[in-house]
N, CA, C, O and CB atoms as a CASP TS submission, in Angstrom:
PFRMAT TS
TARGET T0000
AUTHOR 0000-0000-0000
METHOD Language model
MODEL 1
PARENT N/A
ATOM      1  N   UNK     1      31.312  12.440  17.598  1.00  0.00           N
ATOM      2  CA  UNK     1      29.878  12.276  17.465  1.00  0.00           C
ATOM      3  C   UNK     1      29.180  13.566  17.874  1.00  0.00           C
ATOM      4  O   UNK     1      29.364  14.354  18.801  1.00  0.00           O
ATOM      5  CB  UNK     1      29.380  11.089  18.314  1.00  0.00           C
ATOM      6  N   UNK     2      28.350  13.512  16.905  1.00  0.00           N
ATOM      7  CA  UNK     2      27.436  14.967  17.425  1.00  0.00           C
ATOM      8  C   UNK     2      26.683  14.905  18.347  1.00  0.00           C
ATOM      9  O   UNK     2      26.699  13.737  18.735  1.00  0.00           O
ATOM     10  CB  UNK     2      26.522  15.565  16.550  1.00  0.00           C
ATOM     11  N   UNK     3      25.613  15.850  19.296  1.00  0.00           N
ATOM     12  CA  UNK     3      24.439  15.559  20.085  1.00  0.00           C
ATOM     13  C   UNK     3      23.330  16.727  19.455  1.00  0.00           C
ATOM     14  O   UNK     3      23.332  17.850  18.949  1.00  0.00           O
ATOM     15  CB  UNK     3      24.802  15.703  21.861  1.00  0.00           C
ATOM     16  N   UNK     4      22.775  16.080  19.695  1.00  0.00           N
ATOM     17  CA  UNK     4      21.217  16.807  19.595  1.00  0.00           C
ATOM     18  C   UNK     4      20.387  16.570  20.680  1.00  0.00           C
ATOM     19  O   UNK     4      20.038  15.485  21.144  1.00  0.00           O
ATOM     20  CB  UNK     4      20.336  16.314  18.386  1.00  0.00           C
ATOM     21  N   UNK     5      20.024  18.015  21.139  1.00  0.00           N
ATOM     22  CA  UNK     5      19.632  17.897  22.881  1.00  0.00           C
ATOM     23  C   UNK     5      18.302  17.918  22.109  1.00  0.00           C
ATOM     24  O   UNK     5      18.063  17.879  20.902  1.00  0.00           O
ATOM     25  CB  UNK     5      20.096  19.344  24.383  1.00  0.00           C
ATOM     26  N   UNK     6      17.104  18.030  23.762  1.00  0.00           N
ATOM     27  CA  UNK     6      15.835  18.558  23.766  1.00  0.00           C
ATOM     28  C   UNK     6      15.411  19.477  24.695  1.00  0.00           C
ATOM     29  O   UNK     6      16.042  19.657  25.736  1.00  0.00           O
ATOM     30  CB  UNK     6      15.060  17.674  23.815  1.00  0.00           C
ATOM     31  N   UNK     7      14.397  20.083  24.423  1.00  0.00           N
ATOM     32  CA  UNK     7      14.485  21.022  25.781  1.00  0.00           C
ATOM     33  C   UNK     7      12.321  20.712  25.585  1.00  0.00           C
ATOM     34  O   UNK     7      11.699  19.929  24.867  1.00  0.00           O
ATOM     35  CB  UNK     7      15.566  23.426  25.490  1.00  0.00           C
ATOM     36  N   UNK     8      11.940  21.547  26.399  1.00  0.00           N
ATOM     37  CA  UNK     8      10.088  21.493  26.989  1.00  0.00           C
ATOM     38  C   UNK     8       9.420  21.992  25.520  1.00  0.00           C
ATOM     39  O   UNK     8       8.386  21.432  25.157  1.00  0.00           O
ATOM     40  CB  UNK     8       9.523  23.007  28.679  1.00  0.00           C
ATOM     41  N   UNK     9      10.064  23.134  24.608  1.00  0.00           N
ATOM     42  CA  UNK     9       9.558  23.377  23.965  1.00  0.00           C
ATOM     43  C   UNK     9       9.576  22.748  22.517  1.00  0.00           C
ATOM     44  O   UNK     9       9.199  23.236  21.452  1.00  0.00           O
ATOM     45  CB  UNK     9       9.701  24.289  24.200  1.00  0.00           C
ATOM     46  N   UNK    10      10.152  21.460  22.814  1.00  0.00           N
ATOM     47  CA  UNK    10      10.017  20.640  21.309  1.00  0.00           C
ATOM     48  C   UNK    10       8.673  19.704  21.775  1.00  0.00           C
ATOM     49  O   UNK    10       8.406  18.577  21.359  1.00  0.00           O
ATOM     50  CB  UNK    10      11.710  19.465  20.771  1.00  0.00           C
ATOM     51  N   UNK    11       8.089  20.318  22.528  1.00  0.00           N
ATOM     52  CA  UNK    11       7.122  18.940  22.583  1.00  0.00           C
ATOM     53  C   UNK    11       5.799  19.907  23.041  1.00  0.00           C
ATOM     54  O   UNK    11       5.442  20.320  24.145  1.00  0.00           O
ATOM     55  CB  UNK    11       7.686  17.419  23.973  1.00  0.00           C
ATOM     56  N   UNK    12       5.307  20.053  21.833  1.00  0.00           N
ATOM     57  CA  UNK    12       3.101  20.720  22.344  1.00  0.00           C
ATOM     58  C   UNK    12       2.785  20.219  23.016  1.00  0.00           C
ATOM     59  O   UNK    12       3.275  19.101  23.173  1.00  0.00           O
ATOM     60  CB  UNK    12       1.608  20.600  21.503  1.00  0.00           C
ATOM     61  N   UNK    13       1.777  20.670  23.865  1.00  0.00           N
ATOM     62  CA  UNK    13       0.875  20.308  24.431  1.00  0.00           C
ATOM     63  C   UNK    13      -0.055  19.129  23.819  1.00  0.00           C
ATOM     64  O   UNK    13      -0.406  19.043  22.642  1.00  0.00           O
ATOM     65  CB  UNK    13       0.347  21.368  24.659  1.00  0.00           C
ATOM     66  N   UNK    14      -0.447  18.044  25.106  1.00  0.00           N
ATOM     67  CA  UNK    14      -1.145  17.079  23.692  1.00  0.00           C
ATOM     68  C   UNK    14      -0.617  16.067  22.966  1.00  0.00           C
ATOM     69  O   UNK    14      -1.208  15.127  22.435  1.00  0.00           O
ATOM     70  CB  UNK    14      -1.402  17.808  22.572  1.00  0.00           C
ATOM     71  N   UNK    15       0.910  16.407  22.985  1.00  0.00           N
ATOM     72  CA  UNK    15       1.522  15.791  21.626  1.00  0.00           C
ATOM     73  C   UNK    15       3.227  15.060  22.294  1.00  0.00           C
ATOM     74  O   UNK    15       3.741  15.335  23.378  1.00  0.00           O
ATOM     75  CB  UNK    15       1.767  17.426  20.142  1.00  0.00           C
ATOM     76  N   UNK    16       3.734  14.175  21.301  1.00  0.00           N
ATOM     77  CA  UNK    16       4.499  13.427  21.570  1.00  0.00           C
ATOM     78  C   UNK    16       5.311  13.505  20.476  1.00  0.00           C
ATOM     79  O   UNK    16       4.967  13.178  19.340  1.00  0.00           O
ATOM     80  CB  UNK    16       4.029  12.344  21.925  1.00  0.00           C
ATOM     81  N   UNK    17       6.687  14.052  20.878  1.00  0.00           N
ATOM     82  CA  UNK    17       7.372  14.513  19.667  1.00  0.00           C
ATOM     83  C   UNK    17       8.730  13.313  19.515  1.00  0.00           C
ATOM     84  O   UNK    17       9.612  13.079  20.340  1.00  0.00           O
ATOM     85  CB  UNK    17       7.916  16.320  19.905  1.00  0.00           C
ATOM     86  N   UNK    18       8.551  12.813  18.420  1.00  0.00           N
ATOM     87  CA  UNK    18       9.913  11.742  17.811  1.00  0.00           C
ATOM     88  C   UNK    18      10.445  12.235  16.984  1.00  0.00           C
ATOM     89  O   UNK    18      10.187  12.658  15.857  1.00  0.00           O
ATOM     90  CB  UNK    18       9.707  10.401  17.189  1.00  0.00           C
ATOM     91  N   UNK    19      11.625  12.127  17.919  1.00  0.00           N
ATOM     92  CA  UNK    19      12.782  12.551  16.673  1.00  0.00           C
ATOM     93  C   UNK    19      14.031  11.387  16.378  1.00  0.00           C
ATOM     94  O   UNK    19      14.460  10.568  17.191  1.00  0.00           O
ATOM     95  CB  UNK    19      13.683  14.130  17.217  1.00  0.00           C
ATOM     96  N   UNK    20      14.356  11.536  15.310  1.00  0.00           N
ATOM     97  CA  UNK    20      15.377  10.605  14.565  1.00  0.00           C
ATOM     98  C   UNK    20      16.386  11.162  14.547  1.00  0.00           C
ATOM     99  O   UNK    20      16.165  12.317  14.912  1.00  0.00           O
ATOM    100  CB  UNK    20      15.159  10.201  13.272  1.00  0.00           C
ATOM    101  N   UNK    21      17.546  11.003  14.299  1.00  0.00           N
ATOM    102  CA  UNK    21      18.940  11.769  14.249  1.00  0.00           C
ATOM    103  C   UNK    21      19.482  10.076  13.166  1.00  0.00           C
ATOM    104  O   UNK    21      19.160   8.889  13.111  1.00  0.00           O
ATOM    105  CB  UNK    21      19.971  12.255  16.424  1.00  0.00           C
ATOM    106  N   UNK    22      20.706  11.284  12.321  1.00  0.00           N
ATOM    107  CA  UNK    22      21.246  10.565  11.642  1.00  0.00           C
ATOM    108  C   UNK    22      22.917  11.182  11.501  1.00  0.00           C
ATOM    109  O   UNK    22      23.123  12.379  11.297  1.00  0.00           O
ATOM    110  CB  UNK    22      20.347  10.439  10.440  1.00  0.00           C
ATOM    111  N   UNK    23      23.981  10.222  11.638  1.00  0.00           N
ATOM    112  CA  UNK    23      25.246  11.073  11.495  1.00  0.00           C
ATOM    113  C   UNK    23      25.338  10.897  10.299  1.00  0.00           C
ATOM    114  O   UNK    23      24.962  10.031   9.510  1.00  0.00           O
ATOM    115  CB  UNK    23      26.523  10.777  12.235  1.00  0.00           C
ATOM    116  N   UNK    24      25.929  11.898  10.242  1.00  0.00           N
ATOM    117  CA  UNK    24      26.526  12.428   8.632  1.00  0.00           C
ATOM    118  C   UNK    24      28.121  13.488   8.537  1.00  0.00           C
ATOM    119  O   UNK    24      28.514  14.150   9.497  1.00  0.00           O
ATOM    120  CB  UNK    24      25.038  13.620   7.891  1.00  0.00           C
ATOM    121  N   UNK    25      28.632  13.447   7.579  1.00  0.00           N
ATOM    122  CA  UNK    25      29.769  14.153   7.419  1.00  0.00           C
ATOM    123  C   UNK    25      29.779  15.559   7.800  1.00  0.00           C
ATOM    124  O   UNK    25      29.409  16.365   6.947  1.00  0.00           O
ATOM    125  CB  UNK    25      30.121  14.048   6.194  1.00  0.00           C
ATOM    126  N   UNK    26      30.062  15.888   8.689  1.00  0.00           N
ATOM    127  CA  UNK    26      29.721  17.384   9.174  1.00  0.00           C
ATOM    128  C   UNK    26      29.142  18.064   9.832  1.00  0.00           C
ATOM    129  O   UNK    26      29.012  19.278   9.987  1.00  0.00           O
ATOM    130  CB  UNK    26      29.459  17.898   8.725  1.00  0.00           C
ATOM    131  N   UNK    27      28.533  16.601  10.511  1.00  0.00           N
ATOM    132  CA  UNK    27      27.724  17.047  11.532  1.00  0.00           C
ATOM    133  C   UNK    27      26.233  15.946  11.902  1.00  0.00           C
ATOM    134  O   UNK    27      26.558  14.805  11.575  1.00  0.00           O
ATOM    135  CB  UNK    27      27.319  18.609  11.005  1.00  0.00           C
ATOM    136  N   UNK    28      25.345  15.956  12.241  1.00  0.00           N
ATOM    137  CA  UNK    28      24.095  15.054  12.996  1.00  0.00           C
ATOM    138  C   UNK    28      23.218  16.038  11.716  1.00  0.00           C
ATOM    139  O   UNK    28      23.428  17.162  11.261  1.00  0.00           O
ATOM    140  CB  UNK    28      23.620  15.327  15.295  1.00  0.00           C
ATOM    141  N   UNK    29      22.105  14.922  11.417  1.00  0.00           N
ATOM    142  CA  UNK    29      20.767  15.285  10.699  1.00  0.00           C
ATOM    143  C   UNK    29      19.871  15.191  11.595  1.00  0.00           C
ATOM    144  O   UNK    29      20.036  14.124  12.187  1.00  0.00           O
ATOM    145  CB  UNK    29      20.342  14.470   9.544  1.00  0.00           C
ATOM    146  N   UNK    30      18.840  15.870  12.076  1.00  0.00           N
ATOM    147  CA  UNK    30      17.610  15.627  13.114  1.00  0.00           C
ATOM    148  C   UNK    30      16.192  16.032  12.325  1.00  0.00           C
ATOM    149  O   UNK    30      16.037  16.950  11.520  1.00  0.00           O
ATOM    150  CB  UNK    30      17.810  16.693  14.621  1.00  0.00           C
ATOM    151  N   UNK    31      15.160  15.020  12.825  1.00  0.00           N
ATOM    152  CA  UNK    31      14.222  15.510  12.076  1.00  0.00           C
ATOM    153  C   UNK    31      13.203  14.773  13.593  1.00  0.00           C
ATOM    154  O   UNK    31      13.504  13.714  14.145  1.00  0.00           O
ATOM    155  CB  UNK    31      14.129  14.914  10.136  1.00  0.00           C
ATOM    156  N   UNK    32      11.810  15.816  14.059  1.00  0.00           N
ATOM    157  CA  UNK    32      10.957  16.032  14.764  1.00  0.00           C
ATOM    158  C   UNK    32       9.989  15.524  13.878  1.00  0.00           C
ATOM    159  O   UNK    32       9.942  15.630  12.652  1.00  0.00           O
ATOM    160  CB  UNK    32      10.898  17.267  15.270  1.00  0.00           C
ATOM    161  N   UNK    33       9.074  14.851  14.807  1.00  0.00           N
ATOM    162  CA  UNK    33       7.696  14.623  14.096  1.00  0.00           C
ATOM    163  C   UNK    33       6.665  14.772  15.529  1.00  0.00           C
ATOM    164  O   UNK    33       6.811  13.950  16.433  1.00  0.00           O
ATOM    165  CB  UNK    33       7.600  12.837  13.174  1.00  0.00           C
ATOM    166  N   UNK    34       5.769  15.726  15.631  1.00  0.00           N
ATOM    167  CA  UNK    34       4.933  15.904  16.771  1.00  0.00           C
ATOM    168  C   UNK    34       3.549  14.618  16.082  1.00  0.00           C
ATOM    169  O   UNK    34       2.942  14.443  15.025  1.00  0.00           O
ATOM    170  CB  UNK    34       4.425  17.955  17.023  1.00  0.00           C
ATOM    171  N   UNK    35       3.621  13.907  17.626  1.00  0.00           N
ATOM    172  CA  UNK    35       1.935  13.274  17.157  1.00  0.00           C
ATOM    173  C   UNK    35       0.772  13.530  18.241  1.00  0.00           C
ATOM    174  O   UNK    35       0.840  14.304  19.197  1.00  0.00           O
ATOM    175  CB  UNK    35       1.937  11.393  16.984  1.00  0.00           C
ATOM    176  N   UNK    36      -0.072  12.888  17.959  1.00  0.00           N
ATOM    177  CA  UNK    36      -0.696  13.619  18.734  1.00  0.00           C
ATOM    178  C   UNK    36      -1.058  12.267  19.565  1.00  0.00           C
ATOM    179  O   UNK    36      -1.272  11.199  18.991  1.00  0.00           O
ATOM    180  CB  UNK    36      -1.818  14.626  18.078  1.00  0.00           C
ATOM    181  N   UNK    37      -1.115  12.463  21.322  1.00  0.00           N
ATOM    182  CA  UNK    37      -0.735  11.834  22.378  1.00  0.00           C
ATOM    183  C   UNK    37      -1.583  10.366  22.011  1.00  0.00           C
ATOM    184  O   UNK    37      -1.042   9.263  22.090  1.00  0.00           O
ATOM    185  CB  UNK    37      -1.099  12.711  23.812  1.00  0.00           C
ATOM    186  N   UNK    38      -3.437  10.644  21.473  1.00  0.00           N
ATOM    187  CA  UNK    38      -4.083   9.672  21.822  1.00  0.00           C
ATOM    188  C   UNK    38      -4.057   9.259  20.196  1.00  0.00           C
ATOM    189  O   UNK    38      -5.054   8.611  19.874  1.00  0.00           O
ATOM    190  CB  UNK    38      -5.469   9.950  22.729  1.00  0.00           C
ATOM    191  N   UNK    39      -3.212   9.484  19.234  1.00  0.00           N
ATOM    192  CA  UNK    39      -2.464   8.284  18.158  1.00  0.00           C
ATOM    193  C   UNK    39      -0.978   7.622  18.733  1.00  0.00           C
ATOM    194  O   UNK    39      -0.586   6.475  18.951  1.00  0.00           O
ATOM    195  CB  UNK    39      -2.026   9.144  16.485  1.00  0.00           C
ATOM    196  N   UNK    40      -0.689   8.281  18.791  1.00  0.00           N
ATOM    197  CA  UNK    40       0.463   7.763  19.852  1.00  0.00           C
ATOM    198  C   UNK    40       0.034   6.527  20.775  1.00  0.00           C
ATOM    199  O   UNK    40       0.839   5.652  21.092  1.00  0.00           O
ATOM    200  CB  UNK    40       0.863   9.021  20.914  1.00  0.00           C
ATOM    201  N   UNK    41      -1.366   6.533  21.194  1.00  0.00           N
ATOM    202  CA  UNK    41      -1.815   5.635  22.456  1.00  0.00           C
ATOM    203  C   UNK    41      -2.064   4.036  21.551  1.00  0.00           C
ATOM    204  O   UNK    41      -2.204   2.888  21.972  1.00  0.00           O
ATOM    205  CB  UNK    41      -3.585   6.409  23.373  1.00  0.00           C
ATOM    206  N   UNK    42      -2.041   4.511  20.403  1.00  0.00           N
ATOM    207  CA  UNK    42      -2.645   3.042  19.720  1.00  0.00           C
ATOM    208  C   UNK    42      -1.391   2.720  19.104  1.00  0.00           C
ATOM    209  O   UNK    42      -0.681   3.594  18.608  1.00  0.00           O
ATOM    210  CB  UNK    42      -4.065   3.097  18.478  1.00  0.00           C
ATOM    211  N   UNK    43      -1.000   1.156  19.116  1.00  0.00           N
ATOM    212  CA  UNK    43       0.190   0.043  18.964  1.00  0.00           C
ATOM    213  C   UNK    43      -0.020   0.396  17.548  1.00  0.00           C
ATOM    214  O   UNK    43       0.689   1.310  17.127  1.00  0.00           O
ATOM    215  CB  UNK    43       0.030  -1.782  19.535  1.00  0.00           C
ATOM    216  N   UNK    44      -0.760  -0.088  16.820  1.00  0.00           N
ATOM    217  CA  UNK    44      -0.830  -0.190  15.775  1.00  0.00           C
ATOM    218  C   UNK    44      -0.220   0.792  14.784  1.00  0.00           C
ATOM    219  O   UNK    44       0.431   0.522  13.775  1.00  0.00           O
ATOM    220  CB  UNK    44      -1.857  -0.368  15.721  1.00  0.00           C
ATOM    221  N   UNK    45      -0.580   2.061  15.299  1.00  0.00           N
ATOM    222  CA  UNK    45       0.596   3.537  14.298  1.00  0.00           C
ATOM    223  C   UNK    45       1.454   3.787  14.565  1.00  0.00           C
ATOM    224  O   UNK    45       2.049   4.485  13.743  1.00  0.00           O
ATOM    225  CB  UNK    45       0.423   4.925  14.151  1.00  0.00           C
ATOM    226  N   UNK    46       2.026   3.531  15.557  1.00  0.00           N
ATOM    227  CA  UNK    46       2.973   3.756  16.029  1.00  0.00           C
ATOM    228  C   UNK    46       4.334   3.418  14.969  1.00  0.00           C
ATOM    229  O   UNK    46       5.234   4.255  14.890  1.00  0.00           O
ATOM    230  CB  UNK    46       2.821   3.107  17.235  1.00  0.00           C
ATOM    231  N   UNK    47       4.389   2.315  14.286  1.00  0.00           N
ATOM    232  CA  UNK    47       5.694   1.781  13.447  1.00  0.00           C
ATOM    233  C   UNK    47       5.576   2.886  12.350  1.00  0.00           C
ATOM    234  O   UNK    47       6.529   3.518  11.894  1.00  0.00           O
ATOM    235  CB  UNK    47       5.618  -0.012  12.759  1.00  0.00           C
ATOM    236  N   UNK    48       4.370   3.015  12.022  1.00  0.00           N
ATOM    237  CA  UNK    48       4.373   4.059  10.789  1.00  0.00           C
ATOM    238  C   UNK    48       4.720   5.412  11.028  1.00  0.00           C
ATOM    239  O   UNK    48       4.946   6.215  10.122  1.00  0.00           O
ATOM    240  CB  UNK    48       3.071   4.169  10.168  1.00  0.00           C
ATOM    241  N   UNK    49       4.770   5.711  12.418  1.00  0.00           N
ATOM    242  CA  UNK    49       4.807   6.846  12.330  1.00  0.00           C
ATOM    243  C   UNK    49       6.188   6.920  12.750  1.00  0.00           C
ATOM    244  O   UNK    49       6.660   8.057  12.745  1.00  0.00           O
ATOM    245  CB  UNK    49       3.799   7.531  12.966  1.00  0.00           C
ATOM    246  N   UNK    50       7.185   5.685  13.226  1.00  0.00           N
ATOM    247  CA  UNK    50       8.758   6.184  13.445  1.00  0.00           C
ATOM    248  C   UNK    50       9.327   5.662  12.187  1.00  0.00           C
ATOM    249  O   UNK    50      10.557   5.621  12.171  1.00  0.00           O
ATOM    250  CB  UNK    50       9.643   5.523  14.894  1.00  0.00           C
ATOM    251  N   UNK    51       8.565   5.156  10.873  1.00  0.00           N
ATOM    252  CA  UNK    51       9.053   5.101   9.192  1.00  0.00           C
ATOM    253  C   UNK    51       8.922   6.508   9.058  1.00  0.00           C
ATOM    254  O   UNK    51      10.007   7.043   8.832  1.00  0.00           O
ATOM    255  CB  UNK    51       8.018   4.144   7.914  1.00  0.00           C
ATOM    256  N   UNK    52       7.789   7.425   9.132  1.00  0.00           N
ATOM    257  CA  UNK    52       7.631   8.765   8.762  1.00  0.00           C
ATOM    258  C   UNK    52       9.095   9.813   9.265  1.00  0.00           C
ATOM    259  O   UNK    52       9.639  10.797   8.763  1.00  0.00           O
ATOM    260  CB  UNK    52       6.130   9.228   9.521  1.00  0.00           C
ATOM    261  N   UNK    53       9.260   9.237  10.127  1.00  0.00           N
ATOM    262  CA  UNK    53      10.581  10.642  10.979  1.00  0.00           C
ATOM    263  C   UNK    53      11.267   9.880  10.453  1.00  0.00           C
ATOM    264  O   UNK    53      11.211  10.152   9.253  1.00  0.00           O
ATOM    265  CB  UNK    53      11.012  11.108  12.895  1.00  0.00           C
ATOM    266  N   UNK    54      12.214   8.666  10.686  1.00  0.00           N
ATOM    267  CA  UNK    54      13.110   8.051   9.710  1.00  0.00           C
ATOM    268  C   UNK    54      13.068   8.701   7.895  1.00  0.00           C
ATOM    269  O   UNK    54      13.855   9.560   7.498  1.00  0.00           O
ATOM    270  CB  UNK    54      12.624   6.378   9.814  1.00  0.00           C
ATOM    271  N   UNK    55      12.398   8.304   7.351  1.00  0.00           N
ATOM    272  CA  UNK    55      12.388   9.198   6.101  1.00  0.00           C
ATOM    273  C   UNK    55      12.972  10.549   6.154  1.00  0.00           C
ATOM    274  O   UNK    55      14.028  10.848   5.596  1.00  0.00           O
ATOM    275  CB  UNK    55      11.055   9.401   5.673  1.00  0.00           C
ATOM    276  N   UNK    56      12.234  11.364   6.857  1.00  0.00           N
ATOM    277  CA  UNK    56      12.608  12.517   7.055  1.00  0.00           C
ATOM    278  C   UNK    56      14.357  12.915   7.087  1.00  0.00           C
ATOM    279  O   UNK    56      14.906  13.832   6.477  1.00  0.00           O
ATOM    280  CB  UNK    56      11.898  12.762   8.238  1.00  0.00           C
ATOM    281  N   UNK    57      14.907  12.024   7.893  1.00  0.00           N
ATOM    282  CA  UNK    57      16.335  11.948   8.036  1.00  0.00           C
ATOM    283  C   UNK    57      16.996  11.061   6.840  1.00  0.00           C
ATOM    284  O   UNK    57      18.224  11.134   6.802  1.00  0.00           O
ATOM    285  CB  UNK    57      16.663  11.335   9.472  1.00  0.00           C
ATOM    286  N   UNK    58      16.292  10.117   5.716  1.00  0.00           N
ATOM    287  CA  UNK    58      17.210   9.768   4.882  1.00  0.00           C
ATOM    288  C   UNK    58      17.848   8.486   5.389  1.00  0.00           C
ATOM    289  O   UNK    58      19.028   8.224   5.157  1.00  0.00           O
ATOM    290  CB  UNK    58      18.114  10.844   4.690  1.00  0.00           C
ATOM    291  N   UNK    59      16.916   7.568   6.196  1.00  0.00           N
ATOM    292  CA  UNK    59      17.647   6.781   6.647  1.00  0.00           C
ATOM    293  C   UNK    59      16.485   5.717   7.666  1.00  0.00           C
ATOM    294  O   UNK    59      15.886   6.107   8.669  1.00  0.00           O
ATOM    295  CB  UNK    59      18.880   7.649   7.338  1.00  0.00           C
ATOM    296  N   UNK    60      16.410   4.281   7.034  1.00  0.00           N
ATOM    297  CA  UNK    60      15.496   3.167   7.342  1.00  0.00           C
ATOM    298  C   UNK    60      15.793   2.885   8.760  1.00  0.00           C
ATOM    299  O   UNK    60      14.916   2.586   9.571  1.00  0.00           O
ATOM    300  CB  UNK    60      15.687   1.879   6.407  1.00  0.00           C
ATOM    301  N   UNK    61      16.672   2.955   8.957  1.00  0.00           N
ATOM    302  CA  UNK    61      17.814   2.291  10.318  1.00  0.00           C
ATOM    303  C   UNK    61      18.006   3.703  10.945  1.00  0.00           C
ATOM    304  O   UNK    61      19.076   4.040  11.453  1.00  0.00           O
ATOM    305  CB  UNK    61      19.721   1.414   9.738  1.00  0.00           C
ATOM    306  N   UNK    62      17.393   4.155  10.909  1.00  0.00           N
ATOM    307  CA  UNK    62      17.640   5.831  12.367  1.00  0.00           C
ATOM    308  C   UNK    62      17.059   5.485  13.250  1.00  0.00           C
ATOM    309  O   UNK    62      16.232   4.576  13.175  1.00  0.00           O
ATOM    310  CB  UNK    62      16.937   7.591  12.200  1.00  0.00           C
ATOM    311  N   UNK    63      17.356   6.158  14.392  1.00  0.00           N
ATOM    312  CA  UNK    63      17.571   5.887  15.687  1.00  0.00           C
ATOM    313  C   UNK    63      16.189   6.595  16.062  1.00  0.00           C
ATOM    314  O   UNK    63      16.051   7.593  15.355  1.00  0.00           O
ATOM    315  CB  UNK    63      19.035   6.439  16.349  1.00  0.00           C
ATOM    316  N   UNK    64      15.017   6.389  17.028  1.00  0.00           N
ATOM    317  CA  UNK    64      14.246   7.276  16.760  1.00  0.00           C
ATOM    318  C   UNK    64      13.843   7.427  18.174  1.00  0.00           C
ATOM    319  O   UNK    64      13.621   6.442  18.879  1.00  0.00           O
ATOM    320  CB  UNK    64      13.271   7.000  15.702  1.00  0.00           C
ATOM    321  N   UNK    65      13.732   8.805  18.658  1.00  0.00           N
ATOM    322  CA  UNK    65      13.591   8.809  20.481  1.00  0.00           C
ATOM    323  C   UNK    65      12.431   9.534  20.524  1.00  0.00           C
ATOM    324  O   UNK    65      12.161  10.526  19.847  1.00  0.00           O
ATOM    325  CB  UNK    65      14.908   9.648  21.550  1.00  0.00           C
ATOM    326  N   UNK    66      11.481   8.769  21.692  1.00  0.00           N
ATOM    327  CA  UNK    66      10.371   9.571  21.811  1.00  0.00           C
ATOM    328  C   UNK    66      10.463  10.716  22.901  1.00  0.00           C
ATOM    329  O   UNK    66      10.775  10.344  24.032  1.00  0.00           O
ATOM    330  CB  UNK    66       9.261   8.696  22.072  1.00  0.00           C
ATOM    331  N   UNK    67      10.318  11.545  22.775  1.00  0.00           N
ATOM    332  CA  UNK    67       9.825  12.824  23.608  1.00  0.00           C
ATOM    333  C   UNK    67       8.636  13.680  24.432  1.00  0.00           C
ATOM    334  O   UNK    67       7.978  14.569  23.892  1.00  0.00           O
ATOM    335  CB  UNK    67       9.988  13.429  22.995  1.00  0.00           C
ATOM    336  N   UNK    68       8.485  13.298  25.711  1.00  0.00           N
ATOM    337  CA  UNK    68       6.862  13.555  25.704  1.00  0.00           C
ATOM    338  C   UNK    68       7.339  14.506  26.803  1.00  0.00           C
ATOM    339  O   UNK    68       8.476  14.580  27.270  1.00  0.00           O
ATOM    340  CB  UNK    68       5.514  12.150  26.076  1.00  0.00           C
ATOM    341  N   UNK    69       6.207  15.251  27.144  1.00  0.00           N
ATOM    342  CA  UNK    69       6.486  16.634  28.389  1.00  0.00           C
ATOM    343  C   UNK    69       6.797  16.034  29.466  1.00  0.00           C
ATOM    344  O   UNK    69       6.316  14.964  29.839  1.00  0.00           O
ATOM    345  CB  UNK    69       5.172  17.694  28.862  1.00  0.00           C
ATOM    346  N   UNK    70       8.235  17.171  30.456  1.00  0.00           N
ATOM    347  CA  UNK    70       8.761  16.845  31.588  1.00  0.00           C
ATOM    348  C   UNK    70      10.099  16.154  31.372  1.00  0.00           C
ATOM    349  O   UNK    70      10.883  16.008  32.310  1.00  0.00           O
ATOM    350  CB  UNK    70       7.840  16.086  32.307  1.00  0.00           C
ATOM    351  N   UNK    71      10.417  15.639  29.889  1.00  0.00           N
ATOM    352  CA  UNK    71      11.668  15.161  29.930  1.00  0.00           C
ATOM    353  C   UNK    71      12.482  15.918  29.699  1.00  0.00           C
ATOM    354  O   UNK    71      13.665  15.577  29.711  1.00  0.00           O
ATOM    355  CB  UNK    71      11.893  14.292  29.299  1.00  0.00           C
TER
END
């Protein structure tokens, strides 16, 4: 299995970065989506916006981790 780390600078200021990872033959697919903290704050976008990074990776069922500063 592959990993895909994070480090301070995947995540702006402001903003809340989700990323999806997907395995694949040869290696992990990762795809980032920065939002911004106070859409992030509302329930309601939230599903749409971990369909948006899912897409990105090619995959309905990806795994999707949120990232916010200090982690």
């Amino acid at each position: 299995m592959s990993v895909h780390t994070h480090t301070p600078a995947d995540v702006a200021p402001g903003t809340v970065t989700l990323c999806a990872t997907r395995e694949m033959h040869g290696g992990l697919k990762w795809a980032h989506l920065p939002v911004d903290e106070w859409l992030w704050a509302d329930e309601a976008l939230r599903e749409g916006f971990r369909a948006r990074v899912r897409r990105e990776v090619g995959d309905v069922a990806a795994s999707v981790e949120v990232i916010e500063v200090g982690e």
